[in-house]
N, C-alpha and C positions, 0 to 999 in steps of 0.2 A: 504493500500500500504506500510504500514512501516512493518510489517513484513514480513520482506524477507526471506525465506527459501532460503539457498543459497546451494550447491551442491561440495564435493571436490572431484577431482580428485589426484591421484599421477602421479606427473611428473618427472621422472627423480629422484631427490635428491630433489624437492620439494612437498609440500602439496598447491595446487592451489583451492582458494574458486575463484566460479563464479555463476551467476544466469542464466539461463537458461527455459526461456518459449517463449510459445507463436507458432505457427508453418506458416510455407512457407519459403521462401527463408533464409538463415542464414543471422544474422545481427552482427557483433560481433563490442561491445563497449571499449574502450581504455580510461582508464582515466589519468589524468595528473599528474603533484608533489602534495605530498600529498593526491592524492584521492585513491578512491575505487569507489567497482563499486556505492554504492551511489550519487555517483557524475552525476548522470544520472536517480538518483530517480523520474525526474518528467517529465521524457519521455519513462520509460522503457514500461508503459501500454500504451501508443497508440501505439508505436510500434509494440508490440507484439500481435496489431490486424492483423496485414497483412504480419508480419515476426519474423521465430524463432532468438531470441534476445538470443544473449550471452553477458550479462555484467561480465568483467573478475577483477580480484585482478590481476596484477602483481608479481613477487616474488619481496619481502621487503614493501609490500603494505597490504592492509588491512587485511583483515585473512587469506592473503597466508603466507606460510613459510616466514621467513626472514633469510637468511643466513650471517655467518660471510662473511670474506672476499671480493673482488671487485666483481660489476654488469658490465656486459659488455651488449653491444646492441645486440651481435650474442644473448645470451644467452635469452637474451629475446624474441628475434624472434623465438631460436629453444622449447623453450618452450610455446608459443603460437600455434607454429605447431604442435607442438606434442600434445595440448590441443584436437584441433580443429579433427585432425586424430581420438583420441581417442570417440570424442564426435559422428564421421562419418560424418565429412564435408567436403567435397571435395573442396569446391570454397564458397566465404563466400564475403560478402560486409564489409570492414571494415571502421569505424570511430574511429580517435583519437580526443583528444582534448590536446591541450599544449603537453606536452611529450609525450602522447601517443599519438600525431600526428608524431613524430617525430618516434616512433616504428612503426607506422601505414605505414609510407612511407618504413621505412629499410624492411619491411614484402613484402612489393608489390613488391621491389627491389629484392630481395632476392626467394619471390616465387611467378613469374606475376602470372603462372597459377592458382595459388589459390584463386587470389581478382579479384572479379568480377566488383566491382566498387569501389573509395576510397573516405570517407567524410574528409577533416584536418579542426577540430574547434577551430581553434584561435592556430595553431600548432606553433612549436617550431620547430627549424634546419634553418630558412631564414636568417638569421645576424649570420656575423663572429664575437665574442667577442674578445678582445685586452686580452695579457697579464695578462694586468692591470687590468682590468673589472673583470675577472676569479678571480685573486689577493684577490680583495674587497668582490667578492661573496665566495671566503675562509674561508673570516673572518667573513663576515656576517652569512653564514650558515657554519659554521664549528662544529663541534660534542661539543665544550664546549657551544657555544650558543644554541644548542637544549638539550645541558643537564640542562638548567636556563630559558628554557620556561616557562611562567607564562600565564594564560588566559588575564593578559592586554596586555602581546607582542604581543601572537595573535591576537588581536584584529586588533592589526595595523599592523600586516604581511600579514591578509588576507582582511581587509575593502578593500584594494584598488581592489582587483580582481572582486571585483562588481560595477557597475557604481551608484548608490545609495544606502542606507541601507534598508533592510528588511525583512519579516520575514524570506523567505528563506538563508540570510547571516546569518541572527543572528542565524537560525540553524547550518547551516554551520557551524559558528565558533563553535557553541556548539560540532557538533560533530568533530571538532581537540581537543576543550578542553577534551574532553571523553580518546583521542589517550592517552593524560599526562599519564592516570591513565591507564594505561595497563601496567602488567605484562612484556609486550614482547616490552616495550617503544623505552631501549636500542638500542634493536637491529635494530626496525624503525628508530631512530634519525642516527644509521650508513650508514643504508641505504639510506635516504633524500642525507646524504653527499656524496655519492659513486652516487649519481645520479643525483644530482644537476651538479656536475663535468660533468658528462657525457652529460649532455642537452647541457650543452657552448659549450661543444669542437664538437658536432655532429652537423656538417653544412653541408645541404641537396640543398640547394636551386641549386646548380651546376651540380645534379641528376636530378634535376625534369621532364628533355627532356627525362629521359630514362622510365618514367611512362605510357602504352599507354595507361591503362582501363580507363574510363568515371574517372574524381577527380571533388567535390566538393569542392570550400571551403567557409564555414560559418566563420562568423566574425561580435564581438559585433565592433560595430562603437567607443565604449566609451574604448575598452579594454586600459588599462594602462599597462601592462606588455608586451604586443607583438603587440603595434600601429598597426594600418590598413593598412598602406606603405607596410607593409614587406605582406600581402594578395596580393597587387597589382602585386609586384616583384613575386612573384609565381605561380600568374594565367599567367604572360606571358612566364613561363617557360616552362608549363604543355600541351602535345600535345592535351589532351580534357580534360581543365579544365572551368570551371566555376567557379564564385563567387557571394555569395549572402552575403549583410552586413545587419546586425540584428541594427535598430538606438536605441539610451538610453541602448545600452546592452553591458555591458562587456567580463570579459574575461571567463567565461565560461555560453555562449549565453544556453545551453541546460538544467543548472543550473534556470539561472535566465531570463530568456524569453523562457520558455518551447514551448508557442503556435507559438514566433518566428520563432523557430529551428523548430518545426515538421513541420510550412508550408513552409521554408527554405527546406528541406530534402525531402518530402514529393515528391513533384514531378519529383526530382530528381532517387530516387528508385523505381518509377516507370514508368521512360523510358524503355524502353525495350533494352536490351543491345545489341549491332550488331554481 
């Protein structure tokens, strides 16, 4: 399972890597800050028993292009559509996790007819950040401090996003520390900042009523980054939402509780849709 053949397409002004197997309904995966589609390594094969799986790069994300200049939210959604067009998918079940919850929902916003159902894993957009809050995450993630990453920061940038350590974290971090040593580092570290920006200020939860298709949301019980309250405030937003909470599991449930998430998801994508 670790080698992944992965697939580019040309989109617009970008080079988009994505994975793509498995056949029946489309299932297209959204990863969060910092990820790729590896971030979904340990669900991509059961899935792609009973649905063609699109696990995507974002552009400034893993072996997609990274461009100068600002990321914007349209920008990402019109390049996802245009992914999905090219690929011949008409309507597709999308899942995000953390920010690519937050793309996941601007997509179904932006174009119902294409999502046939939506998963948000521990999503991003439910709390409005202060000023201040933004301010702090400036300085914390600001383009000098990702140019002085060392594998011990990471250590303690990323422990917290799992509810205990193990082998699958200690890969994890391993594969940020690998990020260091690229070539194309730069131009990742500018990105992280042009889109960490963009997660605070992109607040969704006052949208939610305008969502009609079937929403999931999955959620580790222990996540530390985007507490379980802000799941509750968005299942009661959502005209057919559910929520299922994964217990002992953090913030990305489909990372580090793989069998959680697929019996979590599972019978969910195989309701039949009305």
């Amino acid at each position: 399972m670790h080698s992944h053949d992965c697939s580019y397409r040309s989109v617009g002004p970008h080079q988009i890597a994505f994975l793509d197997y498995g056949e029946g309904p489309p299932l297209v995966l959204i990863h969060g800050m910092f990820g790729d589609f590896l971030d979904w390594e340990g669900v991509l094969e059961p899935l792609s028993q009973s649905h063609r799986v699109i696990a995507v790069d974002l552009p400034g994300f893993g072996a997609s292009s990274k461009p100068p200049g600002e990321y914007s939210v349209d920008s990402f959604v019109s390049v996802l559509h245009e992914l999905l067009l090219q690929l011949g998918i008409q309507q597709a079940t999308l899942a995000g996790n953390s920010f690519g919850g937050q793309i996941a929902i601007l997509y179904a916003l932006t174009h119902p007819a294409s999502v046939a159902r939506l998963i948000l894993v521990d999503s991003g957009g439910f709390r409005k950040y202060t000023e201040e809050e933004k301010a702090l995450t400036e300085t914390n993630f600001g383009e000098p401090v990702f140019a002085a990453l060392t594998p011990e920061i990471q250590e303690l940038i990323f422990a917290p996003i799992f509810a205990k350590p193990s082998e699958i974290s200690r890969r994890y971090v391993e594969r940020q520390n690998a990020k260091l040593r690229r070539a194309d580092y730069p131009a990742y570290a500018h990105a992280l900042v042009c889109n960490i920006r963009l997660a605070l200020s992109t607040y969704l939860l006052d949208r939610l009523p305008e969502i009609h298709c079937p929403t999931l949301l999955v959620w580790g019980e222990a996540d530390r980054a985007l507490p379980l309250e802000q799941a509750s405030r968005a299942v009661a937003r959502l005209p057919q939402g559910q929520l299922k909470v994964i217990p002992g599991c953090g913030h990305m449930p489909q990372l580090e509780c793989p069998m959680g998430f697929l019996e979590s998801v599972g019978p969910f994508l195989d309701e039949p849709t009305k």
